[in-house]
C-alpha positions as CSV (number, residue, x, y, z in Angstrom):
1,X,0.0,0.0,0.0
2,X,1.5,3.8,-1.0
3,X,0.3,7.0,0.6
4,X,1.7,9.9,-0.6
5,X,0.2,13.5,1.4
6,X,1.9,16.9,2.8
7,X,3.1,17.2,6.1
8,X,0.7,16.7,9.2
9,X,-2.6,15.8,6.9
10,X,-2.5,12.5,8.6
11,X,-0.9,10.2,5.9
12,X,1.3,8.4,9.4
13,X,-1.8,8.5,11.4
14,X,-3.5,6.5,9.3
15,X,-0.5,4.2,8.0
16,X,-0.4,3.1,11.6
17,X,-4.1,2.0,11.8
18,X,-3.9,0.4,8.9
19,X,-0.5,-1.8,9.5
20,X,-2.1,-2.6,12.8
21,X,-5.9,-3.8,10.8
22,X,-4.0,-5.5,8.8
23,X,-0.9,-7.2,9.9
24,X,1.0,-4.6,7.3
25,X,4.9,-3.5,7.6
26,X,4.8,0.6,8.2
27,X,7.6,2.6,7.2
28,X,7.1,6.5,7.3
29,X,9.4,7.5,4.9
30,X,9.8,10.8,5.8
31,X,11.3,10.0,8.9
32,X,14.6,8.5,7.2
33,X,15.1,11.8,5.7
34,X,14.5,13.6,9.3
35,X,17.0,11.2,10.7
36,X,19.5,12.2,7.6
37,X,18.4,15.6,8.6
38,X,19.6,15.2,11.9
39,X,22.7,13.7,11.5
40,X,23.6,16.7,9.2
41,X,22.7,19.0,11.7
42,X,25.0,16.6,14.5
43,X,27.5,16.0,12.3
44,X,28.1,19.2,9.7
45,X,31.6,18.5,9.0
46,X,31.7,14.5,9.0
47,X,28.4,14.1,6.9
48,X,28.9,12.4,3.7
49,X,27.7,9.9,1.6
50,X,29.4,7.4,2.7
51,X,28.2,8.4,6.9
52,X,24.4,8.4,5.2
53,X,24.9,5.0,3.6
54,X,26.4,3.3,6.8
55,X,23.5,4.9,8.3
56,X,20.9,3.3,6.3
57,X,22.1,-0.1,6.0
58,X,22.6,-0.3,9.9
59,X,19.2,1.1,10.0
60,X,15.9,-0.3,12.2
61,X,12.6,0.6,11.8
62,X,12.2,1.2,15.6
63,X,14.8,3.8,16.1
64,X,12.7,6.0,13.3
65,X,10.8,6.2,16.3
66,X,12.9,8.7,18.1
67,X,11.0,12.0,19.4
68,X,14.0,14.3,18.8
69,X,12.9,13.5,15.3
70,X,10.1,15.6,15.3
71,X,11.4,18.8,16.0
72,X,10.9,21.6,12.9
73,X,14.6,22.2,12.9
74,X,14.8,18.5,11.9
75,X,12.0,18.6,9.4
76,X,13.4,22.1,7.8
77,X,17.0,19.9,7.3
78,X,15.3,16.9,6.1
79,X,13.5,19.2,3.5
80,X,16.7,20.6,2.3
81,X,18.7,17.1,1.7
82,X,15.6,15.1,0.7
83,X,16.3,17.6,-2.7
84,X,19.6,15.6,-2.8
85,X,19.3,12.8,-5.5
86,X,22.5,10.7,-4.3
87,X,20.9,10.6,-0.8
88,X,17.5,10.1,-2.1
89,X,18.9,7.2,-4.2
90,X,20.5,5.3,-1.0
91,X,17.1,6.0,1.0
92,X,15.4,3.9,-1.7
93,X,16.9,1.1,-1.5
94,X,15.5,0.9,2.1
95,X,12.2,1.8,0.9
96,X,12.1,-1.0,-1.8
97,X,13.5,-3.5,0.7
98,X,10.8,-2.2,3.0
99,X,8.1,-2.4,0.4
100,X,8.8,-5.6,-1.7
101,X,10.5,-8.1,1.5
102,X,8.7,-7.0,4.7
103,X,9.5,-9.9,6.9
104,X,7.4,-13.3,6.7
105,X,5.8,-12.4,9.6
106,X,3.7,-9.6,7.7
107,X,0.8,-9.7,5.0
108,X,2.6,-6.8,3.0
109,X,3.6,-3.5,3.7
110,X,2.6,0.2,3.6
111,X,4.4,3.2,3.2
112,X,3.6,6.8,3.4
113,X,5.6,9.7,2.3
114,X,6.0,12.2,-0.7
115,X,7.1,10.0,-3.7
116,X,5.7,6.3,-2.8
117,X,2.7,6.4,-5.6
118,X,4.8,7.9,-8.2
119,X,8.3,6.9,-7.7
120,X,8.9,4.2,-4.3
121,X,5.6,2.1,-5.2
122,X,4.1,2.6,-8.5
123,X,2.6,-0.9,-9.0
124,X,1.1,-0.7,-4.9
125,X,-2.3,-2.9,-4.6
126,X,-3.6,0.4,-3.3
127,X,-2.9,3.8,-3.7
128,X,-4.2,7.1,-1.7
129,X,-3.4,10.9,-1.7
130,X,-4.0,12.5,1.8
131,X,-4.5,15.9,2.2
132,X,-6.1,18.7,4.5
133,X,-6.1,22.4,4.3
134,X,-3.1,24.3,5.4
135,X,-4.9,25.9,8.8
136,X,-5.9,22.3,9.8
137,X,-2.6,20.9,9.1
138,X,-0.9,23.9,11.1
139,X,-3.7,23.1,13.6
140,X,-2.8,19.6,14.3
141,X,1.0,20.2,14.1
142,X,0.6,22.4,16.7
143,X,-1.4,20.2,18.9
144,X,1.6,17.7,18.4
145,X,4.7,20.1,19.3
146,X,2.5,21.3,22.2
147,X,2.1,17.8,23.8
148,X,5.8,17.5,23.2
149,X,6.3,20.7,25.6
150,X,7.9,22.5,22.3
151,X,6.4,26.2,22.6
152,X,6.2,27.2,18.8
153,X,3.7,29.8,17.8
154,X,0.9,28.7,15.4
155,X,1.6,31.3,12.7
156,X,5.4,29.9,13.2
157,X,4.3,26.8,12.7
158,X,1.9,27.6,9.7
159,X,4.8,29.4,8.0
160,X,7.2,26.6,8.3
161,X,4.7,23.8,6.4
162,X,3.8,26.1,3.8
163,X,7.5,26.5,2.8
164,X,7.9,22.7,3.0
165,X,5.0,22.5,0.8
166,X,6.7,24.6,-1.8
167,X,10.1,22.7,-1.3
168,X,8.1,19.2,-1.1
169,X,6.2,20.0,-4.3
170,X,8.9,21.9,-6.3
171,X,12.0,19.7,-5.9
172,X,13.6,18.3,-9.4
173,X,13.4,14.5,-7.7
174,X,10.5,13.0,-6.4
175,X,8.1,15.8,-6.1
176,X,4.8,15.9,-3.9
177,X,2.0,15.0,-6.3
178,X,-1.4,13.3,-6.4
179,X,-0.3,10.6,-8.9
180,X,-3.9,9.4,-11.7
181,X,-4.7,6.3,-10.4
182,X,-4.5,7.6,-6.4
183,X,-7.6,8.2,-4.1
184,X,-7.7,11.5,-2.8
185,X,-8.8,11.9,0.4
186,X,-9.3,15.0,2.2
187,X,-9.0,14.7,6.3
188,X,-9.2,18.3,7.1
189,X,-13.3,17.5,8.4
190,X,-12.7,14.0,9.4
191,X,-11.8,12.6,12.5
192,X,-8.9,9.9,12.6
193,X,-11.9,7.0,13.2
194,X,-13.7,8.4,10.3
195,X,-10.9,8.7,7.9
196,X,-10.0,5.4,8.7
197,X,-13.3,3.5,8.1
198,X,-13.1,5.8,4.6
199,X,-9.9,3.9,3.9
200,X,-11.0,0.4,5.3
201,X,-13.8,0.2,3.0
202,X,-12.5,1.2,0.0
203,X,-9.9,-1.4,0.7
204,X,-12.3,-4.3,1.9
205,X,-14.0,-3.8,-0.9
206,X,-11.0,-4.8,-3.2
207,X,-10.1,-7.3,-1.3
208,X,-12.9,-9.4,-0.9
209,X,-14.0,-9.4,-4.9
């Protein structure tokens, strides 16, 4: 399963229900490129290539976890080197070993992030775009730095997702975009039960023709 949305709409929200309904392997994408983010901003003078590579291959899902990985100083850096095709190149060939050999243990997988219908997953069994409007998202992302104890104003935090918008949507590799054959839908009225059920159906209903 691929789920491609802009930041906070709920695309990991949901991922997480649905891995759980369904015995899926989740991998939030975007979190590998906060974790590149961070090392950057840890390690300016050591980060290369070669340090991101080591990186990934030694990489867990579980420590993509890590709360320190929220911060916007982490998603502002992870914006910047996501633009970077060497580094977007060695992040997919997690993704595809995510996507493709989840461990036996797992009915399949599903991944959210910017690029996974048009680039990470094109030939997914299912395929959704997940949006909300900007105030909502800003909203919700809010809410979230708010119950970390991280004091960030809301017309901060509304300024910093509409210039990772632009960045997510304008970058030369892997661009944001709502790919043809994706279902679009829209969370900024919906509650994360009702979304879900939304999703759920639309995928029963595949699945059991």
């Amino acid at each position: 399963m691929a789920i491609d949305s802009p930041a906070a709409a709920g695309a990991g929200t949901q991922a997480k229900l649905i891995a759980e309904h369904y015995n899926l392997l989740q991998l939030d994408t975007g979190r590998i490129y906060r974790l590149i983010g961070k090392l950057k901003l840890e390690n300016p003078k050591k980060f290369s290539y070669s340090l991101i590579k080591k990186k990934i291959n030694n990489l867990k899902i579980k420590n993509l976890q890590n709360k320190n990985l929220l911060s916007d100083k982490v998603a502002i850096s992870a914006s910047i080197i996501a633009k970077d095709k060497k580094i977007r190149d060695i992040v997919y060939q997690f993704q595809q070993k995510c996507a493709y050999t989840p461990p036996m243990k797992y009915a399949g997988s599903v991944l959210d992030g910017r690029d996974i219908t048009s680039v990470i997953c094109r030939d997914a069994m299912f395929k959704f775009f997940i949006t909300a409007s900007l105030k909502e998202r800003a909203k919700r992302r809010f809410k979230e730095f708010k119950r970390l104890n991280k004091k960030i104003p809301l017309n901060i935090v509304l300024k910093s997702l509409k210039k990772r918008d632009k960045s997510d949507r304008e970058r030369k590799h892997g661009p944001l975009k709502k790919t043809k054959d994706s279902i679009l839908i829209n969370t900024t009225k919906l509650s994360k039960k009702a979304c879900f059920r939304k999703i759920k159906a639309i995928m029963d209903r595949k699945l059991n023709n």
